[in-house]
NUMARGU-120220 format. One record per residue (C-alpha): x, y, z; residue in one letter. Coordinates in steps of 0.25 Angstrom, whole numbers. Each point is the difference from the previous one (the first is absolute). Example, Ala and Ser with C-alpha at 12.3 -4.5 7.8 and 13.67 -1.06 7.14 Angstrom:
# residues 2
> 49	-18	31	A .
> 6	14	-2	S .
This chain:
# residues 523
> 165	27	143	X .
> -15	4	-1	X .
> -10	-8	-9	X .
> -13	1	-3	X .
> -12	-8	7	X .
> -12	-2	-2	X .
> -8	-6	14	X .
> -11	-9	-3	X .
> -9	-3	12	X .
> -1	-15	-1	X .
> -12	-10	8	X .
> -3	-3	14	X .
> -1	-17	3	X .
> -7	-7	10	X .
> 3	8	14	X .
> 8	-13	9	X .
> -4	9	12	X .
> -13	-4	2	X .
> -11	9	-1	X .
> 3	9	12	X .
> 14	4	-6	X .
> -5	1	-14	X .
> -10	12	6	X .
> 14	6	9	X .
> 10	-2	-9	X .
> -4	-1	-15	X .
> -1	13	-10	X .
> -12	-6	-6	X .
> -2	14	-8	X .
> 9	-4	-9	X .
> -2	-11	-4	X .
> -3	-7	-14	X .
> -4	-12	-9	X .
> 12	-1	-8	X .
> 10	-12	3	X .
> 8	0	-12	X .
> 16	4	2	X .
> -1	13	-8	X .
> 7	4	-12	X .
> 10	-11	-1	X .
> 9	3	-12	X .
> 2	-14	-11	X .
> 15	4	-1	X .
> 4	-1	16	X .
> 0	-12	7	X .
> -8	-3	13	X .
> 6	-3	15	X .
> -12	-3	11	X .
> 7	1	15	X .
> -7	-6	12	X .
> 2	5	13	X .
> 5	-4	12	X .
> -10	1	12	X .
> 8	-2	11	X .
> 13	8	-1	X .
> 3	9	11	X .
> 1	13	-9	X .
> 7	11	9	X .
> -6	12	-7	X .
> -2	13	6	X .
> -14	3	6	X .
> -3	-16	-1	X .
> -1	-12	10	X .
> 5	-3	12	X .
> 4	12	10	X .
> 6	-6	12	X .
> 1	8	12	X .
> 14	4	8	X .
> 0	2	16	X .
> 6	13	3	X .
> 12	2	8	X .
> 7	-13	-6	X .
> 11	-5	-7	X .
> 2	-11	-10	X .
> -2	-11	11	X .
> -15	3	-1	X .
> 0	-9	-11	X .
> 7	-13	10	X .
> -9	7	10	X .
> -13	-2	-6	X .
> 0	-10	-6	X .
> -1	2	-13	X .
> 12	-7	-7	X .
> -4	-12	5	X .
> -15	0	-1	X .
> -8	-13	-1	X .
> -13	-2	-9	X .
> -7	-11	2	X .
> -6	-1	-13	X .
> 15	-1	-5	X .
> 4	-8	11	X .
> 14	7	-2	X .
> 5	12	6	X .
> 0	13	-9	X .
> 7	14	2	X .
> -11	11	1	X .
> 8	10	-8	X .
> -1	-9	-13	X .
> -16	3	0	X .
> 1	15	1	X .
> 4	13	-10	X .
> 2	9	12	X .
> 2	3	16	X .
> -8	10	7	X .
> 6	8	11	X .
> -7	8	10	X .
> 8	8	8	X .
> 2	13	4	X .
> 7	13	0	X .
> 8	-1	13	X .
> 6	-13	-5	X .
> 4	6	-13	X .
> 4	13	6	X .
> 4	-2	14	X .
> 9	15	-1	X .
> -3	11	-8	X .
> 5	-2	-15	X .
> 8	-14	4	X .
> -9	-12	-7	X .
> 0	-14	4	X .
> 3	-5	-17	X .
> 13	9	0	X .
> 5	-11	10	X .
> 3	-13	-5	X .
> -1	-7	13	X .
> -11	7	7	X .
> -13	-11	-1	X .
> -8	6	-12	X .
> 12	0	-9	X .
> 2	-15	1	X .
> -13	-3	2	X .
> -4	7	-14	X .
> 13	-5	-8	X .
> -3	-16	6	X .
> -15	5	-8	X .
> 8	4	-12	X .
> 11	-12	0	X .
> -15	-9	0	X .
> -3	7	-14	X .
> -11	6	7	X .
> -4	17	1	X .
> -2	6	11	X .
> -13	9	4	X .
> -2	9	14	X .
> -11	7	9	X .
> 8	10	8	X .
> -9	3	13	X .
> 2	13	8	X .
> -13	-4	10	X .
> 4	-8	11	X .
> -13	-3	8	X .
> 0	-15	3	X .
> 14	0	-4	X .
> 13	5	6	X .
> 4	15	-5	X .
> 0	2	-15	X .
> 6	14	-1	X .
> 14	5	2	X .
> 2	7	12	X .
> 8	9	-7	X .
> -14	6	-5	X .
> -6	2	13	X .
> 12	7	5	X .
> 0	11	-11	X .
> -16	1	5	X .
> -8	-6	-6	X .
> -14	-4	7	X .
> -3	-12	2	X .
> -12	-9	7	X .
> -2	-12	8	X .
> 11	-3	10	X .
> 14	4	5	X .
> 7	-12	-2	X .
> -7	-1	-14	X .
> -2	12	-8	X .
> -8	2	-11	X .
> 1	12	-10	X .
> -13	8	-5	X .
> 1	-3	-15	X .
> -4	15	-2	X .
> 11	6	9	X .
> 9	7	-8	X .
> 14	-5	8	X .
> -3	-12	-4	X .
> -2	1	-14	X .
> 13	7	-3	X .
> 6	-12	7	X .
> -7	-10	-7	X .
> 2	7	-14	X .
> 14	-3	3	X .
> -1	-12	2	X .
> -9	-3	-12	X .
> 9	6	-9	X .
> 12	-9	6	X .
> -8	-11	-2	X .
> -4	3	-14	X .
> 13	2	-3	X .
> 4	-14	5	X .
> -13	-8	-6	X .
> -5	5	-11	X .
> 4	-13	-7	X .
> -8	-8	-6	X .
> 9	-10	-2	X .
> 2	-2	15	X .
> -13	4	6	X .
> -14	-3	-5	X .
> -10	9	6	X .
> 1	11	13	X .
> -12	1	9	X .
> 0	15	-1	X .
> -7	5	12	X .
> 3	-7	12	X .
> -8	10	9	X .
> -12	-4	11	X .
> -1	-13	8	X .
> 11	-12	-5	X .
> 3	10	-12	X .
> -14	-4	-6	X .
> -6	15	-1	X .
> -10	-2	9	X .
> -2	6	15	X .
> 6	12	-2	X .
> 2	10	7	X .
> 4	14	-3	X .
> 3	12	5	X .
> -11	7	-6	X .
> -11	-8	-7	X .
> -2	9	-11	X .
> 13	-4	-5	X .
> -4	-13	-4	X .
> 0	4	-16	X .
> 13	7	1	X .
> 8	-11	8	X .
> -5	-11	-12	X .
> 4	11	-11	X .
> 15	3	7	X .
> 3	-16	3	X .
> -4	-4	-12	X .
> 5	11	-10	X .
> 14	-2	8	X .
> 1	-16	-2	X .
> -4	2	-16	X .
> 12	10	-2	X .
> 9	-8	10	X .
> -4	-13	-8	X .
> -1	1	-16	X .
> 3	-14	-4	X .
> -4	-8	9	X .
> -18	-1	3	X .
> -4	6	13	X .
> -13	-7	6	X .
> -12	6	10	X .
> -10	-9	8	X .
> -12	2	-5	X .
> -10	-2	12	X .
> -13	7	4	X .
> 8	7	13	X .
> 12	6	-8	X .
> 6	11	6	X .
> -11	1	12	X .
> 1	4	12	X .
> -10	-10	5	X .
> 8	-11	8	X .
> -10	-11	0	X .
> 6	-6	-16	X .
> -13	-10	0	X .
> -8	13	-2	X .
> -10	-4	-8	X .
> -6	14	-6	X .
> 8	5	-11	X .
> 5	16	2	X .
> -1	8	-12	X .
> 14	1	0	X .
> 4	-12	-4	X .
> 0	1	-13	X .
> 4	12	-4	X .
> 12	-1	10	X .
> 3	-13	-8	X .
> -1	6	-14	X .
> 13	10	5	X .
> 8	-11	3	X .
> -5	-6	-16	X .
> 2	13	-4	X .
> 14	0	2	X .
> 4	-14	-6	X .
> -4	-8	12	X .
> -4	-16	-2	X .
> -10	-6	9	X .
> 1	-10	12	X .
> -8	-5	12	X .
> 4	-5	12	X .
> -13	-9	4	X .
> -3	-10	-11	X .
> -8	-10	7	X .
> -7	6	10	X .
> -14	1	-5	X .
> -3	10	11	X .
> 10	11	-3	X .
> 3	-4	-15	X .
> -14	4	-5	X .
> -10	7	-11	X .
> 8	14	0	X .
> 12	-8	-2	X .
> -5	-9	-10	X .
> -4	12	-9	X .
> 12	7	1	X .
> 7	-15	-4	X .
> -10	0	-12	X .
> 3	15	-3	X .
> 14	-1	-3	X .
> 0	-13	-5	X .
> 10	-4	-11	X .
> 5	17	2	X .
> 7	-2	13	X .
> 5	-15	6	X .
> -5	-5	13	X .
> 13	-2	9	X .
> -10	-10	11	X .
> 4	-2	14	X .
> -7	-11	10	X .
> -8	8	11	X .
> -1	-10	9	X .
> 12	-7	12	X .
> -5	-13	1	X .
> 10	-2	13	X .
> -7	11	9	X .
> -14	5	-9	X .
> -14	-9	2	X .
> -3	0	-14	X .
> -10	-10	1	X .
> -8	9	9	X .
> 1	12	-7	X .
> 1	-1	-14	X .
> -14	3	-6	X .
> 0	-11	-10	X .
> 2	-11	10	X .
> 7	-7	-10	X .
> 12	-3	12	X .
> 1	-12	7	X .
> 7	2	16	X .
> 16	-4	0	X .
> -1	-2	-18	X .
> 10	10	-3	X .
> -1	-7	-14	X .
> -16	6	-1	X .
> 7	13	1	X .
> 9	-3	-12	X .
> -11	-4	-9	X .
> -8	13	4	X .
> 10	8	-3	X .
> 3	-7	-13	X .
> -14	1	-6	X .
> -2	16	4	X .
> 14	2	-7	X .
> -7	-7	-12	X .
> -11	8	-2	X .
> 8	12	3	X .
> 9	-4	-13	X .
> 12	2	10	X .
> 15	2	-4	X .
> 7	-5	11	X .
> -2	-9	14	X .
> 7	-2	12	X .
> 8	-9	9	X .
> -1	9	12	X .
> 7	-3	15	X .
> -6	-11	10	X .
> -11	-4	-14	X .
> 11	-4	-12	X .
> 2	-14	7	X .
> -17	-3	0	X .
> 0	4	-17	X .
> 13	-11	0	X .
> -5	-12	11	X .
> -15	1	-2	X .
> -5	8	-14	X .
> 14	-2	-10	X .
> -11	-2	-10	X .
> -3	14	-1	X .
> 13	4	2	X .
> 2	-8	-14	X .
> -14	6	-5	X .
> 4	14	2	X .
> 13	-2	-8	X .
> -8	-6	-13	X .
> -12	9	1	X .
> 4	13	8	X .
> 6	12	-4	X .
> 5	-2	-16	X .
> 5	-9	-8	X .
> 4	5	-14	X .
> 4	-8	-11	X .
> 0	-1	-17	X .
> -10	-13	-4	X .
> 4	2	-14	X .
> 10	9	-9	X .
> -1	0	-15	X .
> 13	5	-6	X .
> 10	1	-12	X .
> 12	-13	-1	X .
> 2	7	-12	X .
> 2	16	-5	X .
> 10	9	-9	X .
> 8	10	7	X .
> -8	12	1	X .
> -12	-4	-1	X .
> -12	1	8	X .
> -6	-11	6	X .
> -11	-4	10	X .
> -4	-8	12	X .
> -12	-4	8	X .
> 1	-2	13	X .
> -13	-3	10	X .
> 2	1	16	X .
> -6	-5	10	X .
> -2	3	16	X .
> -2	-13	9	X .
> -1	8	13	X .
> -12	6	5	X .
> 8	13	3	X .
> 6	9	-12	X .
> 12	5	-2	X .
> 2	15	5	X .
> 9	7	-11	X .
> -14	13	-1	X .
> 7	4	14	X .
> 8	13	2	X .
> 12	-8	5	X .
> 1	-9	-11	X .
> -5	10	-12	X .
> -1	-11	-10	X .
> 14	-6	1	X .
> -1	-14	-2	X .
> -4	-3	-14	X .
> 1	-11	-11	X .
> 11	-2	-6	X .
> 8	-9	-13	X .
> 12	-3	0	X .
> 11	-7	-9	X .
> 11	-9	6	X .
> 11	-5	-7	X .
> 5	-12	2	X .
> 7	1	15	X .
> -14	5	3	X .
> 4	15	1	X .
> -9	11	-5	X .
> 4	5	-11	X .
> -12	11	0	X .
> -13	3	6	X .
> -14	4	-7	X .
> -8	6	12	X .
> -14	0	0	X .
> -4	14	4	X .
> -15	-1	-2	X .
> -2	-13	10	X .
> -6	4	12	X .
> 3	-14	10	X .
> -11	8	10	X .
> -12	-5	-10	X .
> 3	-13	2	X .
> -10	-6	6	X .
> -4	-15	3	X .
> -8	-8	-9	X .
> 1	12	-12	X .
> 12	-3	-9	X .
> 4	11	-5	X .
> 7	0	-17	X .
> 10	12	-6	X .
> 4	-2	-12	X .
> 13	7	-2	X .
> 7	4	-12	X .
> 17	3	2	X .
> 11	4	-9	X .
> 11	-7	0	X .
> 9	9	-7	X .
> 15	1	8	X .
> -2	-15	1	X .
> 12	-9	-5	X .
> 0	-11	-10	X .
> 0	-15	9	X .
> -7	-8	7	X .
> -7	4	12	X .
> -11	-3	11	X .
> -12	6	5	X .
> -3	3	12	X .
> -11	6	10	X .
> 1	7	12	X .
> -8	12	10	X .
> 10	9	3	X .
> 3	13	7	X .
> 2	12	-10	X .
> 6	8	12	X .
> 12	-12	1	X .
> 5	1	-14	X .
> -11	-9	-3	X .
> 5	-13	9	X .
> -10	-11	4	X .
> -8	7	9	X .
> -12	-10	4	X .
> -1	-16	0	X .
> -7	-6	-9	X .
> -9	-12	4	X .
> 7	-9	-9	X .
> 7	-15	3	X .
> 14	1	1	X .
> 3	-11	-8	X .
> -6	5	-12	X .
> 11	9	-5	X .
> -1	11	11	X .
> 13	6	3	X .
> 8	3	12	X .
> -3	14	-5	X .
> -14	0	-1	X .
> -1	0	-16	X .
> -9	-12	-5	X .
> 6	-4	-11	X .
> -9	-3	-12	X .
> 3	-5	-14	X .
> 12	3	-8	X .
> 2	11	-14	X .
> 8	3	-9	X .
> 4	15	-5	X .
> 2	-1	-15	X .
């Protein structure tokens, strides 16, 4: 049911960021003197909610991402580790998984297509099919980077492409195919599509790395047939993913050597194609991500600009730059903020540039996941509270008391604890998580639903509350008693819960995801 809303833009408090993340991360534009609760009607009753601060909330575009190994099965969970990792600062041992929202799979189109139309994920014993269903059985969606460069790495590419003539660079034993060349785009169309036809879920898969091209897949060192074919490459790969990929966000690195033919990735002047090679990719739905969050030294003014352009427009999906096994990041991080053999220095740098950038998501990647757990859990914990968002209702004013076909009206303030926002402004999502009402009877069945059209979740940002007041109808509705509850969920679903609430569970949150709020009876 639709219901009239009026949105009132409510104060910003004290920033509990300090001041350096009050200047990255607050909308201080916006905000304004008045404290008060807004319209709060004499004939409803009041519910104030706190939020919980520490709950895991496995929301889509939110938290923890932790990274897969490719080419393995559901051992790799035994393998590294992670069901069994100790913290310190616990002094108990934990599973890894409980901490994330989602896993991220870089792999590559030969694993996925090692013969021409026969895919790994129609065989339910082939590595990637039990690997991504032990991801799913964990509550957990998946997310993938499929890579088709294979320098530094072993052959990425079918061979099957090769043999219908495609060309290709770098060596015999480990093709590599122009991205320009026209065999292998038909090819990888294919595969695309297949892919599409198998991912586009958003209740499986979180976000595909849609490009995939250049050096480890990160757009950068490429090399084309023709050079000239830099734009057109950009447009046919990304123009392919956004009609492939409708439901689930497709994200582009957003770094200064994007699409370049230069091969040195610490390059430190910024070609002029940058830019408008980036806004193609935003132009066709693309999110944002960046693979070098800190690395003072390649993460930097370019960078940040584009970070501040897009903020709270596109989220920021962050990805540590440095490998604190095998790089020297004490020697060759400008900031010299990195002690030699502190992989925990690491962790804090990359904390504090995901904080000023307001990012959506942080990860537990290969060889660094057990330094964030054994020496720097407290941000792992941080992240949780602070990052990404954290949406909740700190007070509803509501009816316990109406005649059957009346209107009534509620007032209802939000608030977002994360530094982040929550993306629903983006061409996947198009708005489809949205307030909603409910009434329950007494088994805690929904009886019937009021959605909230007008709420716009992608507005909510921390430290500014945001009031509608809301007038429904509640003609159809039964004589009895009921109860109200509140929820965000996802209009595309038939209106099921759709996002987490930052809520305790003990205070009358349901298995469902409705919080349940006072009780009314219809007259």
């Amino acid at each position: 049911m639709r219901m009239n809303c009026k949105r009132i833009m409510m104060p910003l408090g004290v920033l509990l960021f300090g001041a350096m993340v009050a200047i990255a991360c607050s909308n201080s534009e916006s905000e304004t003197e008045n404290t008060g609760d807004g319209d709060l009607l004499a004939e409803n009753v009041t519910v104030r909610i706190n939020p919980n601060k520490t709950r895991v909330l496995r929301n889509p575009l939110n938290g923890w991402v932790l990274y897969l190994a490719r080419e393995k099965n559901e051992t790799f969970w035994e393998e590294r580790g992670y069901d069994h990792m100790y913290v310190p600062d616990l002094a108990k041992y934990v599973k890894v998984s409980d901490y994330a929202s989602s896993c991220y799979l870089r792999t590559n189109w030969k694993t996925l297509e090692p013969q021409k139309g026969k895919y790994a994920w129609d065989d339910p014993n082939s590595d990637i099919s039990r690997i991504i269903k032990s991801v799913h059985d964990r509550g957990l969606r998946i997310a993938f980077r499929v890579l088709v460069d294979g320098r530094d790495q072993t052959q990425n590419t079918p061979e099957f492409v090769f043999d219908d003539g495609c060309k290709w660079y770098n060596n015999e034993n480990n093709k590599c195919p122009y991205p320009d060349d026209k065999v292998f785009q038909k090819h990888y169309e294919d595969f695309v599509e297949a892919f599409g036809r198998q991912y586009d879920d958003p209740d499986k898969v979180d976000f595909i790395d849609g490009y995939g091209l250049g050096k480890w897949g990160e757009s950068h060192a490429m090399v084309y047939a023709n050079n000239e074919n830099k734009f057109p490459v950009m447009e046919w790969i990304t123009a392919l993913y956004a009609r492939c990929f409708t439901k689930v966000p497709l994200v582009i690195n957003y770094h200064r050597m994007l699409g370049d033919t230069y091969q040195d990735s610490w390059q430190e002047t910024v070609p002029p194609d940058a830019e408008p090679l980036l806004n193609i990719a935003i132009n066709n739905g693309y999110i944002l991500r960046h693979d070098a969050f800190g690395m003072s030294g390649y993460y930097k003014d370019w960078e940040k600009s584009i970070a501040r352009k897009w903020r709270y427009k596109l989220p920021i999906i962050m990805e540590g730059g440095w490998v604190t096994d095998t790089h020297r990041y004490w020697y060759f991080d400008d900031a010299y903020r990195y002690r030699e053999g502190h992989p925990e220095d690491v962790r804090k740098g990359e904390f504090e540039d995901s904080m000023l950038e307001c990012v959506n998501t942080m990860d537990f990647r290969l060889g660094e996941t057990e330094s964030w757990f054994e020496k720097a859990f407290s941000y792992v914990q941080r992240f949780i509270a602070e990052g990404g968002y954290r949406l909740y209702p700190d007070m509803v004013s509501l009816p316990v008391s109406v005649n059957g076909g009346q209107d009534v009206t509620i007032v209802h303030r939000w608030r977002n604890m994360g530094w982040g926002y929550c993306p629903t402004n983006i061409k996947a999502w198009n708005q489809k998580y949205k307030v909603a009402f409910a009434l329950l009877n007494d088994n805690n069945e929904v009886k019937k639903i009021f959605v909230d059209e007008q709420s716009d979740l992608s507005t909510w940002l921390k430290e500014a509350p945001t009031t509608y007041t809301t007038k429904l109808s509640m003609k159809g509705v039964s004589v009895g008693a009921y109860s109200w509850a509140v929820g965000l969920v996802d209009v595309t679903k038939d209106n099921e819960i759709g996002l987490e609430m930052a809520v305790n569970q003990d205070d009358n949150l349901l298995n469902s995801g409705w919080l349940k709020l006072k009780t009314i009876t219809v007259n």
